[in-house]
N, C-alpha and C positions, 0 to 999 in steps of 0.2 A: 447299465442294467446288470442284475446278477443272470448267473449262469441259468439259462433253461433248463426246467425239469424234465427229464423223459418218461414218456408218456402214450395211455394206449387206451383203444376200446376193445372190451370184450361184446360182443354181440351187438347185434342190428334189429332185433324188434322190435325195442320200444319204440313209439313216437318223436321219443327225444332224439335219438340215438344220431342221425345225420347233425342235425344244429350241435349237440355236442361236438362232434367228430369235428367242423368245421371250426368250433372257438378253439380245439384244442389246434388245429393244424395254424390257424393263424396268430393267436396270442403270442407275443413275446415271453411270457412266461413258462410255456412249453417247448420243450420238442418233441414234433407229432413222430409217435414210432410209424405208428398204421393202425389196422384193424382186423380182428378176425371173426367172421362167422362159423361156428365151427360145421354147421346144418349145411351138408351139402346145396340142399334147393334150394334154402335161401341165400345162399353165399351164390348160386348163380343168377336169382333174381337180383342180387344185389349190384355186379357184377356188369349186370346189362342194364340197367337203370342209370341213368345218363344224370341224377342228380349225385349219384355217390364217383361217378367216371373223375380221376385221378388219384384215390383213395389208396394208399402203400393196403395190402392185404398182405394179411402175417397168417401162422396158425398159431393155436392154440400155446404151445410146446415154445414158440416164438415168444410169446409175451410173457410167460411165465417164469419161463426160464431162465430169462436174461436180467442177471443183477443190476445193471446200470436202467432197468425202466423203476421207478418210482410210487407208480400212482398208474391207476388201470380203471377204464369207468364201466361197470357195469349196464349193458344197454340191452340186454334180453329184451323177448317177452317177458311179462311180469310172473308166469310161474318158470321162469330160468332165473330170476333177478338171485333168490338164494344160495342156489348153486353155482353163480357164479362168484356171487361175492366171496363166499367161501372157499373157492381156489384162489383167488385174489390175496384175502387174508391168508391162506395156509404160506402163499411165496412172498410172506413179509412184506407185499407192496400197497400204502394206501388204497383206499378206496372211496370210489363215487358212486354208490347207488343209486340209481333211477327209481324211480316210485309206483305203486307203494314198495313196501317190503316183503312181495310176498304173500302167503295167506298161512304160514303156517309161525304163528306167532313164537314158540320153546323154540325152532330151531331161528327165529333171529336175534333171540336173548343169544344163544350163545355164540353167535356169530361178532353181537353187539362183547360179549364178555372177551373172545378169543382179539379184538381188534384193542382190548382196554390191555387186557395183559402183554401185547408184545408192543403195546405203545404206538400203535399206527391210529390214522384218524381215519373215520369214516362218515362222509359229507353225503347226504339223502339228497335225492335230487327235488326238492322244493323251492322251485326258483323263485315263488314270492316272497319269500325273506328277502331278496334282494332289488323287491320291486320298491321303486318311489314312493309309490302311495302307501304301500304300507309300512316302508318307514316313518312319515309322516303320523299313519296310524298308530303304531306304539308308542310314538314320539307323547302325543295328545293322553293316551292311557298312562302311561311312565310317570308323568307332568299332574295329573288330573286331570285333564280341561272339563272330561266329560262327566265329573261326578261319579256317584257310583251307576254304574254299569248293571242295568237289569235285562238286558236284551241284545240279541246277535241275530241278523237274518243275515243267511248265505246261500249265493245260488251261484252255481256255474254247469248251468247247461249245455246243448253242443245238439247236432245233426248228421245223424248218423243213419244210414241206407243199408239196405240188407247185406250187402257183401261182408262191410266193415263191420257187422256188428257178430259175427259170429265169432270171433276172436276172443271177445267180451265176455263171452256167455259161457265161460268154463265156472266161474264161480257165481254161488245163488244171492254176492248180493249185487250183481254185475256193476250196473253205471255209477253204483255206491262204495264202490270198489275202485272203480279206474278213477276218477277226476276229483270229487271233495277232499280226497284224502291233502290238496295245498291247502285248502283250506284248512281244514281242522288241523293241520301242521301249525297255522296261527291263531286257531282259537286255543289250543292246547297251549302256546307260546302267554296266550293273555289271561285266560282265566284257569289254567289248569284242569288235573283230570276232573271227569265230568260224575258228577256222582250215581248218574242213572242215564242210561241211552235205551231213545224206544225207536227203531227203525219201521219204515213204511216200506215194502219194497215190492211195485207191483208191473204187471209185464203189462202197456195199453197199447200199446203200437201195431199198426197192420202187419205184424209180421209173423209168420209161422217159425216161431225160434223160440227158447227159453230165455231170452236175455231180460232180467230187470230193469225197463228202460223208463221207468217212472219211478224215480223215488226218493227219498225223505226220512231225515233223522231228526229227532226230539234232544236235544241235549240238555240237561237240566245238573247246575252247580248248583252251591250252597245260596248264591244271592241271586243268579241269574239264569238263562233261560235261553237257548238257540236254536236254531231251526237251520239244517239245511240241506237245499234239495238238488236233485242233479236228475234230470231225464235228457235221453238221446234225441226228442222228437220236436227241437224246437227251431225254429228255419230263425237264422239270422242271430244264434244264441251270444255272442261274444259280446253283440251290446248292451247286453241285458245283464250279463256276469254283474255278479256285484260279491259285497261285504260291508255290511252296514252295523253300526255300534250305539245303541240306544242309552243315551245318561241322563240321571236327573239332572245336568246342568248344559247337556250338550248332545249334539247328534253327527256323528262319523259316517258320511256316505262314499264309498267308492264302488264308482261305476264309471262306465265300465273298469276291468280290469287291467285291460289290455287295451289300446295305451290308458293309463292310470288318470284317470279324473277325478279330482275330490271335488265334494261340497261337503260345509262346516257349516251347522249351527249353533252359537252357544248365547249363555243367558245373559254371561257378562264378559266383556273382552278379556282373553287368557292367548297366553303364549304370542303376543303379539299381534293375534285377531282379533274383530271386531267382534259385539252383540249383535245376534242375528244369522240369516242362511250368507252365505259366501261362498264366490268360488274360489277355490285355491291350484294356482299351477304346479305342477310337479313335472321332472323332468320325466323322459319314455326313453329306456333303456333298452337295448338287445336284451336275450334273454339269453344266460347262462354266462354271458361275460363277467360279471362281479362276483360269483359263484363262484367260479373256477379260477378267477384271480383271486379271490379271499381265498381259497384252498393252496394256490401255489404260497401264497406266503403266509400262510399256517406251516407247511411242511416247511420252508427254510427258518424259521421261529420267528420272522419279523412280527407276527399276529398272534394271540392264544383264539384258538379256536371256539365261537361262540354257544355252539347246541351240543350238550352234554346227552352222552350215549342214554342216561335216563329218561331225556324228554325224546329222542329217536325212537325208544322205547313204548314209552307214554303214546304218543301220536299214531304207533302200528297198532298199539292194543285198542284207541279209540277209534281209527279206521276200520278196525275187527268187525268190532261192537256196533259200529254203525251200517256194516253186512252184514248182520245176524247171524255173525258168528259168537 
């Protein structure tokens, strides 16, 4: 094995933020520094929280400073996620941003421009680039199977209680903001930027808060045409996730998302499958493990890095645009 990269988390808001922490402490391919919250009260809820109890805690000053760490994953809340990246980049050390980017799109252009110029990589955290099925899925678009492509329905819902959702609700296009944006990570990967987005963004839920917990984007290309929705208020939403790809010669279902199920219809046997609906197995992977092993050898050069700072770009600008911003 080559030598472990050293390695670190800045911050504990996001949702990713433990499962990160945890690939990075057990992969062979790192060595886990620790982690720092810089937020006093949440660095003591964290602290007392018996799923983070073994965790190295560093401060700030700790991780930044020290030449020998490599690569630092940004794990705010999502309006820290800029801020921090951008201490991250200013001390030379790659970076792994957690998603989305933010909500102020000019300062991650140049966050995106300041990581091109000193040569460091910066890896968003959309971990279904690395799912099964949707390798499968571009496999199929890549290939053909499906013809041309005039249709996308996407949905990844989720269930979410008054406590959890006021977090949410700092931005007006809330649930349109925190979860679609993996998806439109691989619609932007398949069909490019979108030529027109018309967002639906409506609050239905019994709850006395601002959060947009019902809503829906229009996304409309030159040949095709997507739809996708995301509200807080659906009991049992993870088997319902999907990402479905409509072609004149074939039909891409994956549902659920997690673990990855395909069914395949096509008109006439392609890539090895039959004419007709089919199921297809794919394997169900952890989640952030191939992510953050394709980053560690990106950074020792075994790998050229595959998502170019313009499509990181692309995917915040259409996540924007699908908040109404």
């Amino acid at each position: 094995m080559p030598e472990p990269i050293r390695a670190a988390v800045l911050g504990t808001g996001h949702g990713h933020s433990l499962g990160k922490a945890r690939v990075l402490r057990d992969s062979p391919d790192w060595e886990f520094v620790g982690v720092c919250e810089p937020d006093p009260e949440a660095l003591a809820r964290k602290q007392a929280d018996p799923n983070w109890a073994g965790m190295p805690w560093k401060t700030e000053a700790e991780l930044l400073e020290d030449p020998t760490i490599r690569m630092i994953a940004a794990e705010g809340e999502v309006w820290e996620l800029l801020d921090e990246g951008e201490k991250v980049i200013a001390a030379g050390k790659h970076l792994h941003l957690d998603k989305p980017a933010g909500t102020d799109l000019p300062r991650f252009r140049r966050l995106l421009d300041e990581a091109q110029r000193q040569g460091l990589l910066l890896q968003m955290g959309y971990m279904f680039r690395y799912n099964p099925g949707f390798d499968l899925l571009r496999q199929a678009v890549a290939e053909g199977w499906l013809g041309r492509i005039y249709a996308y329905h996407c949905s990844i819902n989720t269930d979410i209680r008054a406590e959890g959702r006021k977090k949410l609700a700092f931005h007006p296009g809330g649930m349109m903001l925190e979860l679609p944006c993996h998806l439109l990570d691989i619609l932007v990967l398949l069909a490019g930027r979108p030529e027109r987005v018309t967002p639906f963004l409506r609050h239905d839920g019994p709850y006395d808060d601002d959060l947009k917990d019902n809503t829906l984007a229009i996304l409309e290309f030159e040949q095709a045409r997507a739809l996708v929705e995301c509200a807080s208020l659906e009991g049992h939403a993870f088997s319902r996730r999907s990402f479905q790809v409509l072609g004149t010669e074939g039909t891409f279902v994956l549902q659920p998302l997690e673990p990855p199920t395909v069914r395949l219809a096509l008109r006439e046997p392609r890539g090895g499958f039959a004419a007709g609906w089919q199921s297809v197995e794919v394997p169900n992977l952890p989640r952030y493990v191939r992510d953050l092993e394709e980053l560690a050898a990106c950074i020792r050069g075994e790998r050229k890095f595959p998502y170019s700072y313009e499509h990181d770009y692309l995917v915040q600008e259409t996540v924007l645009r699908c908040s109404g911003a």
